[in-house]
N, C-alpha and C positions, 0 to 999 in steps of 0.2 A: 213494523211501524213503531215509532219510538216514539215512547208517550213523556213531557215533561210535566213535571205537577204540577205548574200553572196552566196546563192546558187540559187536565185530566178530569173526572167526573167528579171528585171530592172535593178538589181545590173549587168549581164551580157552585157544587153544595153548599160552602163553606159563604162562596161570596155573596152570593144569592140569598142566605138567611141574614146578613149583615146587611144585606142591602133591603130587605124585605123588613128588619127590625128599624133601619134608618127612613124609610116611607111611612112604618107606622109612628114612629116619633114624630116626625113633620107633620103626619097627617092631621095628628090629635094635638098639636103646638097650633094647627092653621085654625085648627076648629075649634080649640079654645080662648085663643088669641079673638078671631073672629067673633064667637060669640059673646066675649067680653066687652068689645069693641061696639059692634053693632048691633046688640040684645043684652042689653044691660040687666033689665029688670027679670027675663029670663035667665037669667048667669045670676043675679040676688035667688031667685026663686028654686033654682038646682043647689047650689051653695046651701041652701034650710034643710037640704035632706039630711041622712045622719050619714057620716064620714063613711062608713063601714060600706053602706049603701051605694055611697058613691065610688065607693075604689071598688067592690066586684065589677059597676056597671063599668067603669074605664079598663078593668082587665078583659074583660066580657070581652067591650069594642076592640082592645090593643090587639088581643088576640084575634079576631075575627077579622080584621085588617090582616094580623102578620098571613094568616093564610089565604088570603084574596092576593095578599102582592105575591107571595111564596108561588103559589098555583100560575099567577101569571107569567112571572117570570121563569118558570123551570116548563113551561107548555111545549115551550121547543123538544125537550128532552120526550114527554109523552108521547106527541108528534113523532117524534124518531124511530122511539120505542113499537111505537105502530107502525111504522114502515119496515124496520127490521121484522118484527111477525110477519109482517103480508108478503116478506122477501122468501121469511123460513117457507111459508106454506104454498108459494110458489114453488120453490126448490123443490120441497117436498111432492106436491102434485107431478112432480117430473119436467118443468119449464127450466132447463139448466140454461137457457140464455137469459134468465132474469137475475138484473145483478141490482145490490142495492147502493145509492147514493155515497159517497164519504163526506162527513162534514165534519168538520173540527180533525182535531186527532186528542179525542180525549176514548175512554173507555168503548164508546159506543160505535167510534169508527172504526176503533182495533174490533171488535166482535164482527162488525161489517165488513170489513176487510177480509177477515178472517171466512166468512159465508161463502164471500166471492170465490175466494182461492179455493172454499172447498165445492162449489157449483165448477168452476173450470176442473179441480183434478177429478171428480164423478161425470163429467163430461168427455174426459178424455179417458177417462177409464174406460166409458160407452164406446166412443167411438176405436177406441183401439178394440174393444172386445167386438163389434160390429166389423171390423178389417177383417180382426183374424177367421170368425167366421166365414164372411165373403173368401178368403185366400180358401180356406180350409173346403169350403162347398165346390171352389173352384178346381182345384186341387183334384176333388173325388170328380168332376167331370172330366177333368181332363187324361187322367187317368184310365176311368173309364173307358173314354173313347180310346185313347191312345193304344187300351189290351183288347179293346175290342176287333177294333179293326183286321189287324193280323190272325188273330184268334178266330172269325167269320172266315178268312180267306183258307186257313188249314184247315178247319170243318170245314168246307167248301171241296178242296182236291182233294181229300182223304175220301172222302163219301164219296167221292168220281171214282177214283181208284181200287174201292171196295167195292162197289154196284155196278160199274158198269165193266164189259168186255172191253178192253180195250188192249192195243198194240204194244208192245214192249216201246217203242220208241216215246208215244203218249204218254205212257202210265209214265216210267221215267222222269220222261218231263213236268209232269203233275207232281209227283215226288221229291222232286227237287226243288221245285217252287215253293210245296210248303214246307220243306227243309228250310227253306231260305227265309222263309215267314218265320220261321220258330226259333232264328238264330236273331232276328229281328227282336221279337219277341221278349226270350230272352236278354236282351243288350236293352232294350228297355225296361225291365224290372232290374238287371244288374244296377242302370242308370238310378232308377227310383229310389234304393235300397242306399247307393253312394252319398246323393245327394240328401235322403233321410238324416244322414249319419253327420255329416256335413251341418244341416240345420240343425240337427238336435245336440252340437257340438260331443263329438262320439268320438271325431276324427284327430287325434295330437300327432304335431308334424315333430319326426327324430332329426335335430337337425346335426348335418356334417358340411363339410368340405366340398363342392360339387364344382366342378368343372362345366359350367355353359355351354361352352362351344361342342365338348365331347359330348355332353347329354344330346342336345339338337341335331349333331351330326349322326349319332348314333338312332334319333328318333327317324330324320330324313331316309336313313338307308332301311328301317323295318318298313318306311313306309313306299319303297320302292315298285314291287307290285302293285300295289293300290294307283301308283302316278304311272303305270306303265298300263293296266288296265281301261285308266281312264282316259288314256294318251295326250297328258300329261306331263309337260317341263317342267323343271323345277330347280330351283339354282339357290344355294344358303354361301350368304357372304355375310365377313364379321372384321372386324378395322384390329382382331386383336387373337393370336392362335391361342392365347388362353383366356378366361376369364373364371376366375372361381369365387363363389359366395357361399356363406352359408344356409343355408336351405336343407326341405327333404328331397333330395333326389327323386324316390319315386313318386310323389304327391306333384312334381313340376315335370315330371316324365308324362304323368293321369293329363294333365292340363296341358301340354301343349301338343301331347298326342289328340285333343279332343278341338286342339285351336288347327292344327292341320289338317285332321278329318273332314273340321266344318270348310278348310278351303277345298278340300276336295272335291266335295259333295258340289260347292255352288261354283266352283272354278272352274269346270267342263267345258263350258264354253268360249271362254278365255284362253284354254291352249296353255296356260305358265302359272307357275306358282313362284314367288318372292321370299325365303326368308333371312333376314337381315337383323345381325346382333352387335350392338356396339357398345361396347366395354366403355364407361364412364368415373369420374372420382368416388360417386359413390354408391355405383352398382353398373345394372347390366339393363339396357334397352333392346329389347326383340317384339320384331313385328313380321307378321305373315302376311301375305300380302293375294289377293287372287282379284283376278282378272276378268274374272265372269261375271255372276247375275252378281247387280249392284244392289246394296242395300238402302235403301231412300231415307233422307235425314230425317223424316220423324220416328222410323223405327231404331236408327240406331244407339238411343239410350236404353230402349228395350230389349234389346236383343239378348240381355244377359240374365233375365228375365226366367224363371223357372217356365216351361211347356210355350214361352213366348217364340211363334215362329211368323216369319212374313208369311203372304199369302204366297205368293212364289214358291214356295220352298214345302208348301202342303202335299207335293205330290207323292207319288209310292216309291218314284226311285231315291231323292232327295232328303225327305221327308224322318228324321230320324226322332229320338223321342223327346228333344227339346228340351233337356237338360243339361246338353254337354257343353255349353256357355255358362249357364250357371254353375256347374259345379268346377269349370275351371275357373272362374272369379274367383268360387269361396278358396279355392288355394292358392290365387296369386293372394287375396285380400288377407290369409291366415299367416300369410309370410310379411303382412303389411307391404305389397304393394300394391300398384295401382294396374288396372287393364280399361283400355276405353277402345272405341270401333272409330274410325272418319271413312267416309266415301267420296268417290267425285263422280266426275264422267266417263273415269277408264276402268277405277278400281276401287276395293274397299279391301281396308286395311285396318288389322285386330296388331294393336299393341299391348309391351307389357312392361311394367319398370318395376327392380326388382332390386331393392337397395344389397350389399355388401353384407349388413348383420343386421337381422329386421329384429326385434328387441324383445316382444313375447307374442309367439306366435302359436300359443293355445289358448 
């Protein structure tokens, strides 16, 4: 706030005793004038005192005057003054939504101004430290449950396989289950540990020369089992046999290995998997595309979302530890690009745009 000195608390000072000395002057001209006029013999009778007498009493009253006008006219400023206190001791009692008036833009506004700004940034300091709590408390539930679960199911067949008689075929089978829990397990603290590193910026991408097409292609055929398991088509078409950008190879290997897993996982049902990359001026567009359980438009700004999974997708075959969207955002985002999800009626589709030389991407 830009304070000019005619507008400011001095210059107002200033005018105020000028003005407050020009009402006492008039005051005592009306009253003398007056009295001389229409109390004659009273104005002979004050006139016999002795001079000396009569100048204390006229400084007495001048004075006594200049501070009855002075007080009047600066009442606003006291007034003020007490509404700023009763703004501080709001503040203070902890009511951050009580803001105080602006009036003028002399000294008193800039200190009012200045309250406000610091009631909003102590309010947003609250609430941001209220967020991070809430994420943080969430965080430890979700978590929880997330080691939990698997962790119940292998204490669960371990104890059967230790206690009970059972058949070579059984026991086996029991064994391999919670083999399969503990690899589960595992890939969700590998997950948690990723992503930790990822948030706590841990993670600096080395970046080179990376060929697109050969990455993706190279990712589709590791991931050949997995689409043959799940039976599974899958088809990658690209408008261009090369496309190269600079990036970290393996931090966009981590990310799109975790963007095809997730169609895998929810694309069963659908029979085909899509992935399609098209070399542009000034990068590379790739999206995967699956055919299966559809993602519904209010979840899909969340879905990248740390432990954020739909209901659908809660089950034990499906169901993985809901990180692997989030931590591939934070490396398309760490490369400055962009990733977003659409759906319709047939499909839902994870894209990624991924400029040519993304500029500082630690």
């Amino acid at each position: 706030m830009k304070n000019s000195i005619f507008k400011s608390f001095r210059f107002e000072i200033v005018l105020y005793s000028l003005l407050s000395l020009f009402y006492t002057f008039l005051t005592i001209t009306i009253a003398y004038t007056g009295t001389y006029i229409l109390f004659r013999g009273l104005f002979r009778w004050i006139c016999g005192f002795p001079a000396v007498l009569i100048l204390v009493i006229a400084v007495f009253f001048c004075i006594l005057l200049f501070i009855i006008y002075f007080l009047m006219l600066t009442k606003k400023f006291i007034d003020y003054i007490r509404e700023i206190s009763d703004g501080i001791n709001q503040i203070s009692r902890g009511n951050l939504n009580n803001r105080i008036d602006i009036k003028n833009e002399d000294e008193f506004a800039f200190l009012a101004d200045k309250l406000n700004q610091m009631a909003d940034d102590i309010k947003g300091i609250m609430e941001n430290e209220r967020t991070i709590e809430n994420a943080k408390n969430e965080l430890i539930t979700s978590v929880a449950h997330d080691l939990r679960t698997p962790l119940t199911s292998i204490i669960g067949y371990l104890e059967l396989v230790s206690t009970k008689e059972l058949d070579p075929e059984t026991q086996n089978k029991y064994t391999g289950i919670a083999y399969n829990k503990s690899k589960r397990l595992e890939k969700l603290i590998e997950d948690l540990f990723t992503y930790t590193k990822f948030n706590f910026g841990e993670v600096k991408a080395d970046l080179s020369e990376v060929d697109m097409v050969k990455l993706v292609n190279q990712l589709v055929d590791e991931f050949y089992p997995s689409f043959a398991e799940n039976h599974l088509e899958y088809e990658f078409i690209t408008n261009n046999p090369v496309a190269t950008i600079k990036a970290d190879g393996n931090l966009l290997a981590r990310a799109f290995a975790n963007l095809i897993s997730n169609a895998i996982k929810y694309g069963r049902e659908g029979k085909s998997i899509l992935i399609k990359l098209d070399r542009n001026d000034v990068g590379v567009n790739i999206s995967v595309t699956n055919y299966g359980v559809i993602i519904p438009q209010e979840d899909l700004e969340r879905i990248f979302l740390r432990f954020y999974r739909v209901e659908s997708s809660r089950s034990s075959e499906t169901g993985g530890s809901g990180l692997g969207l989030a931590i591939a955002k934070s490396i398309i985002e760490m490369h400055r690009g962009a990733i977003y999800a659409r759906s319709d009626e047939g499909a839902t589709v994870i894209t990624v745009e991924l400029k040519n030389e993304p500029t500082d991407t630690n």
